[in-house]
FINULUM-891188 format. One record per residue (C-alpha): residue in three letters; y, x, z. Coordinates in steps of 0.25 Angstrom, whole numbers, plus 5000, padded with zeros to 4 digits. Layout:
! FINULUM-891188
ALAYXZ/...
END
This chain:
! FINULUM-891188
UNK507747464673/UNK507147324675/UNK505847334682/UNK505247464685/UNK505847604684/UNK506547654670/UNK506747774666/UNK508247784669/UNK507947734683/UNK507347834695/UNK506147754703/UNK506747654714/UNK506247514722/UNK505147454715/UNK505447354703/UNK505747204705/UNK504547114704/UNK504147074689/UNK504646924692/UNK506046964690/UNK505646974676/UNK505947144674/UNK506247224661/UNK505447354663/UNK506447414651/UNK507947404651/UNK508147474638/UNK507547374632/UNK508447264637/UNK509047164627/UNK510447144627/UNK510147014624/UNK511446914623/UNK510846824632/UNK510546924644/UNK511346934654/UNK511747044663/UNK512147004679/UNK512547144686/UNK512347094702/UNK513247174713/UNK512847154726/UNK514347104729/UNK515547144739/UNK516647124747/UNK517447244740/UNK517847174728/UNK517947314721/UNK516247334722/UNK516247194715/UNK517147224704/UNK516147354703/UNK515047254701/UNK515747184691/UNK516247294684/UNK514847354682/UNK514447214675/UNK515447224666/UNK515247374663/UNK513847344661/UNK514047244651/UNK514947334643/UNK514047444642/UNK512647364640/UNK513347274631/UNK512947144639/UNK513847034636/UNK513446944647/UNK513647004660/UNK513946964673/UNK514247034688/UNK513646964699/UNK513646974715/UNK512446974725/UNK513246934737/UNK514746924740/UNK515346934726/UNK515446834717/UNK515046804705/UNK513446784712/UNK512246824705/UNK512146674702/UNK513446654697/UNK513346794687/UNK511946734681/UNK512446604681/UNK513746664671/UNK512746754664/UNK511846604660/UNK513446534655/UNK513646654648/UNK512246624640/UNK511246714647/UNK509546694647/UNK509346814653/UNK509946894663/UNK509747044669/UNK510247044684/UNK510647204688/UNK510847224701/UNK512147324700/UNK511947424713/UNK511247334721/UNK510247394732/UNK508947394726/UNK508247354739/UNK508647204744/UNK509547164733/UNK508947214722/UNK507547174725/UNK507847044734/UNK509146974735/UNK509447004720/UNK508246954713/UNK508046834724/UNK509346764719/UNK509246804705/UNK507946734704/UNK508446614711/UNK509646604701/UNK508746614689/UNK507946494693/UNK509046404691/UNK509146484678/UNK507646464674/UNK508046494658/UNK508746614661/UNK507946744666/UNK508346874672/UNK508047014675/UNK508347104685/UNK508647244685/UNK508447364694/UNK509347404703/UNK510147534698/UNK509747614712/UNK509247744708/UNK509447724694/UNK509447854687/UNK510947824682/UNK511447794696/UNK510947914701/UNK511848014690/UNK513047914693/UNK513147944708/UNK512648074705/UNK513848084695/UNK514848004705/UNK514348114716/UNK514748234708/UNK516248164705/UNK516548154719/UNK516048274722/UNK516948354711/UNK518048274720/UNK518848384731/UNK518348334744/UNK519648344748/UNK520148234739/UNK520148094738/UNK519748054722/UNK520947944723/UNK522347954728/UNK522647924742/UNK523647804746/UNK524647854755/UNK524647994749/UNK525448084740/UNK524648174730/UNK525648294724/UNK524748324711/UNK524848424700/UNK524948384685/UNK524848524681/UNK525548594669/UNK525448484657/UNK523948484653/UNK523348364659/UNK521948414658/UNK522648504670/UNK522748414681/UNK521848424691/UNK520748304692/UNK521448264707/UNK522648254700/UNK522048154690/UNK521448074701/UNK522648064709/UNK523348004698/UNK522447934694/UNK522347844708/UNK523847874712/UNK524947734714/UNK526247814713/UNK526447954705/UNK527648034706/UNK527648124693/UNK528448254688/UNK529148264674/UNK528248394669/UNK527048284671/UNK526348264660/UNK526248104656/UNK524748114653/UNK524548144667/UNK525248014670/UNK524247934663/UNK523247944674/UNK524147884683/UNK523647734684/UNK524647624677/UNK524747554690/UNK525447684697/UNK526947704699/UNK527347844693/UNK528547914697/UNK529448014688/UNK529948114698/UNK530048234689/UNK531148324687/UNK531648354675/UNK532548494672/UNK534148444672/UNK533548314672/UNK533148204679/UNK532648244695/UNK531948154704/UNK532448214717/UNK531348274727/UNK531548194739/UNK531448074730/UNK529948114726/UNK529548144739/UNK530048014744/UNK529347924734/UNK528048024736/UNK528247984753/UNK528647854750/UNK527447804739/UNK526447884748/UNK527047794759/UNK526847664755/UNK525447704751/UNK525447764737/UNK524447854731/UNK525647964725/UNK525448064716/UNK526548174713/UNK526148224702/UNK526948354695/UNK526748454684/UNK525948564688/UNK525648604703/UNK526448524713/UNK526448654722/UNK527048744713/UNK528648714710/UNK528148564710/UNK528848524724/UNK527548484728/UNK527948554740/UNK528948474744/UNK528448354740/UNK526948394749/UNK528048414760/UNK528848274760/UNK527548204759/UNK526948284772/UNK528248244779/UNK528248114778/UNK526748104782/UNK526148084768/UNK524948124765/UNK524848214751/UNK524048304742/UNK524248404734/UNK523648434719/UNK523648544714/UNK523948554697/UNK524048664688/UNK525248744688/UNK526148744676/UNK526248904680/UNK524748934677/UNK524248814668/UNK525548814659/UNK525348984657/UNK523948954654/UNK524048854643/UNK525048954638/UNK524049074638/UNK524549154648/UNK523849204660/UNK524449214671/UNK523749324678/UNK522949434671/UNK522449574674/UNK523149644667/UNK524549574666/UNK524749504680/UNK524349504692/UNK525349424700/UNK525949294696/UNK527149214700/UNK527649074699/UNK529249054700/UNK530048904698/UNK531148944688/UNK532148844694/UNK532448844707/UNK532548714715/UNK533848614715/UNK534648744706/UNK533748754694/UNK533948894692/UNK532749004694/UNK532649064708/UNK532949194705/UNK532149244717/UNK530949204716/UNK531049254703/UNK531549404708/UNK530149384717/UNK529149364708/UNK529849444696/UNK528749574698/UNK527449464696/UNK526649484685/UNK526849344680/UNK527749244683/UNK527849114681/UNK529149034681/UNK529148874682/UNK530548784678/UNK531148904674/UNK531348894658/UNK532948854662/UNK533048994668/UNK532249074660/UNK533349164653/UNK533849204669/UNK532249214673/UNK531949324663/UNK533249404664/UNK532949404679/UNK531649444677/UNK531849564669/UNK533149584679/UNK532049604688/UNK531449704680/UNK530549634673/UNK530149684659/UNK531049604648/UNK529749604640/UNK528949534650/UNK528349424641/UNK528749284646/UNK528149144640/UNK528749004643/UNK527648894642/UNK528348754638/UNK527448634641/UNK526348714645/UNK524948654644/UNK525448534634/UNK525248514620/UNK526648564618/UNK526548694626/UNK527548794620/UNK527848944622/UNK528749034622/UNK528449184624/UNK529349304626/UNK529949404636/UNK530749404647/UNK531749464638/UNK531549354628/UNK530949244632/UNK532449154636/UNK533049174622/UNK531649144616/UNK531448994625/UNK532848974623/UNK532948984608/UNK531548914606/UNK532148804615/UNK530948794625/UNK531448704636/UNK530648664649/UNK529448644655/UNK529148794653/UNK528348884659/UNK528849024661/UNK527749134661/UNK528049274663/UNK527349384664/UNK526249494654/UNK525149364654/UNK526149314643/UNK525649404634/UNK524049354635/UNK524649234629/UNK524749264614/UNK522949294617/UNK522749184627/UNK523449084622/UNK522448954619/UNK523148824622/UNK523148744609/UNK524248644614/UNK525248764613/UNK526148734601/UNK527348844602/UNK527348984605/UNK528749034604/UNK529449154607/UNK529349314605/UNK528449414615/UNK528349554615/UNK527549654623/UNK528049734633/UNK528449874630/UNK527549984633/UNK528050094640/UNK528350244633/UNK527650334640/UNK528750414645/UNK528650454660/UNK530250494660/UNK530650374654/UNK531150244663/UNK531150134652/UNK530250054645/UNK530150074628/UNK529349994619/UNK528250064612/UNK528250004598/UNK526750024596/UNK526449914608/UNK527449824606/UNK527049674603/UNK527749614591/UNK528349474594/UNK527649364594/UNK528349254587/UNK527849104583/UNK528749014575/UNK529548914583/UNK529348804574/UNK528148774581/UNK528848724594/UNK528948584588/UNK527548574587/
END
């Protein structure tokens, strides 16, 4: 890179005259301890494109293994070119290479540069120097912008990299997993002042919240602790206010029984601009880790989702429940508390009392535990194996895939008891369901020891 055109390099100006004393091979450059390295920026007002400077010198020295090094300024910035080969010559240099870090390779390079050098080496007439080329179209130069091109690009156009002051972003963590939030989520948080945070949040997540950021608990915890909701709408209005980047973060997807709703709507009324990030849905992701389709061919063709404790009362809406209760599978959120009154009214409803039924405990985590059985079953099953929230309930045919798709390795308990349903005799005159013994499943049963794994 001294002289000339290297292999590494794609053909540019024409080299630096000979009088400067040019290397025509920089592999072959001893790292001698007498030589020293000057990393020459042209020099700014903006005090972060000079600390850029010098934290390339430093960098530079780390990685070639050059223990004198120094940082130097063309114009503006200081320490000068004379002042950084004059440090260089105390600090014991007899030779030093001068790089010209991003400097144009037209006037600076090949004029203002190597003028002023030349001039400060003869005061220094024991001391020599070299010069290198000017990175312009170095081959490496070119696959980094080509590499910073492609990472802005992967960027949504519609969203800023960074979070914006003034603004309030409600995000999803998703179900548990942290290799299941989104990458806008991690940015956020990662560039976010204040971050207001649910108690289902997994504390890993919390990690790439920067130290210097406030974070809020506001979660609510079942019989327990309840950070009222105006209170969390003001201190979103009232950091977004005073200028704070705000993330409110909560477990799964804020638009789906997260109140992000409500939260989307105080912010629009009090004139603060928001965005919305979508997560993944403890509904889906949490069924998923569990082995359970949620829709298949030939078991269910419509899906719904239902909140198992109804808002302010905590008992299960009854009627959304009567709603949904014809859907091939149906998903029910908070509802472990009512389960016993869920299934009964579901098979009130005429659904089958050997409609298989699993409840997914700390789905997507390394503890994920499982319990299978029917709706005839399932709420002496939870209760005597002492499974307590956060659960997932699914019910539906899909459960029984489980037991062939099942392939999360984290999952340390399956407990519970699941039988088929009963086939039909084939008696055109007859009005009730009889079990034929031939197709009937046998239970399935795994010891409950392994729940304290």
């Amino acid at each position: 890179m001294f002289g000339g055109t290297s292999e590494n390099e794609v053909p540019g100006p024409a080299p630096l005259t000979a009088t400067l004393n040019f290397s025509a091979e920089t592999r072959d450059f001893p790292n001698h301890p007498e030589t020293g390295i000057l990393i020459v920026g042209h020099g700014s007002r903006r005090a972060e494109a000079n600390e850029d400077v010098r934290t390339a010198a430093r960098r530079i020295g780390e990685r070639g293994g050059f223990a004198l090094i120094e940082a130097a300024f063309l114009e503006i910035e200081r320490p000068t070119i004379a002042e950084g080969f004059g440090r260089l010559i105390e600090r014991g240099a007899r030779e030093i290479i001068i790089h010209p870090y991003f400097l144009s390779p037209g006037r600076h390079t090949r004029g203002d540069l190597p003028r002023e050098v030349s001039q400060i080496a003869a005061v220094h007439p024991d001391v020599s120097y070299r010069i290198t080329e000017p990175l312009s179209a170095h081959r490496l130069v070119i696959e980094a912008s080509i590499e910073r091109i492609h990472e802005t690009g992967a960027t949504s156009a519609g969203n800023r990299v960074e979070a914006e002051r003034g603004k309030a972003y409600l995000v999803g963590a998703g179900p548990g997993d942290v290799g299941l939030l989104t990458l806008r989520a991690r940015e956020l948080l990662e560039s976010c002042d204040c971050v207001l945070y649910d108690h289902l949040v997994n504390p890993e997540i919390l990690r790439l919240v920067r130290p210097e950021s406030d974070r809020i608990a506001v979660g609510k915890v079942g019989g327990g602790r309840c950070t009222p909701q105006s209170q969390i709408n003001q201190i979103l209005i009232d950091r977004a206010r005073a200028g704070s980047r705000v993330v409110r973060l909560k477990g799964g997807d804020p638009f789906l029984f997260g109140r992000g709703g409500e939260e989307a709507e105080a912010l629009h009324e009090a004139g603060i601009p928001f965005e919305v990030v979508p997560g993944v849905t403890s509904a889906v992701g949490v069924a998923a880790y569990a082995g359970i389709p949620l829709t298949h061919r030939d078991y269910s063709s419509s899906l719904a989702v239902v909140t198992g404790a109804h808002a302010g009362r905590g008992a299960f809406n009854s009627h959304a429940l009567s709603a949904v209760a014809r859907a091939d599978t149906i998903i029910v959120l908070m509802g472990l508390a009512n389960l016993r009154a869920i299934a009964a009214q579901l098979i009130a409803l005429h659904n089958s009392p050997h409609t298989p039924v699993a409840v997914i405990r700390w789905g997507t985590y390394r503890t994920q535990q499982t319990v299978i059985g029917t709706l005839a079953s399932i709420a002496d099953t939870v209760e005597r194996t002492g499974l307590r929230a956060p659960a997932v309930i699914v019910i539906g045919e899909v459960v029984r895939l489980r037991e062939r798709l099942r392939w999360f390795a984290g999952e340390k308990t399956v407990i519970g008891e699941f039988e088929a349903a009963p086939t039909a005799v084939d008696d055109p005159s007859s009005s009730t369901v009889a079990v034929d013994p031939e197709t009937a499943f046998d239970f399935i049963r795994e010891e409950r020891a392994a729940i304290s794994a």
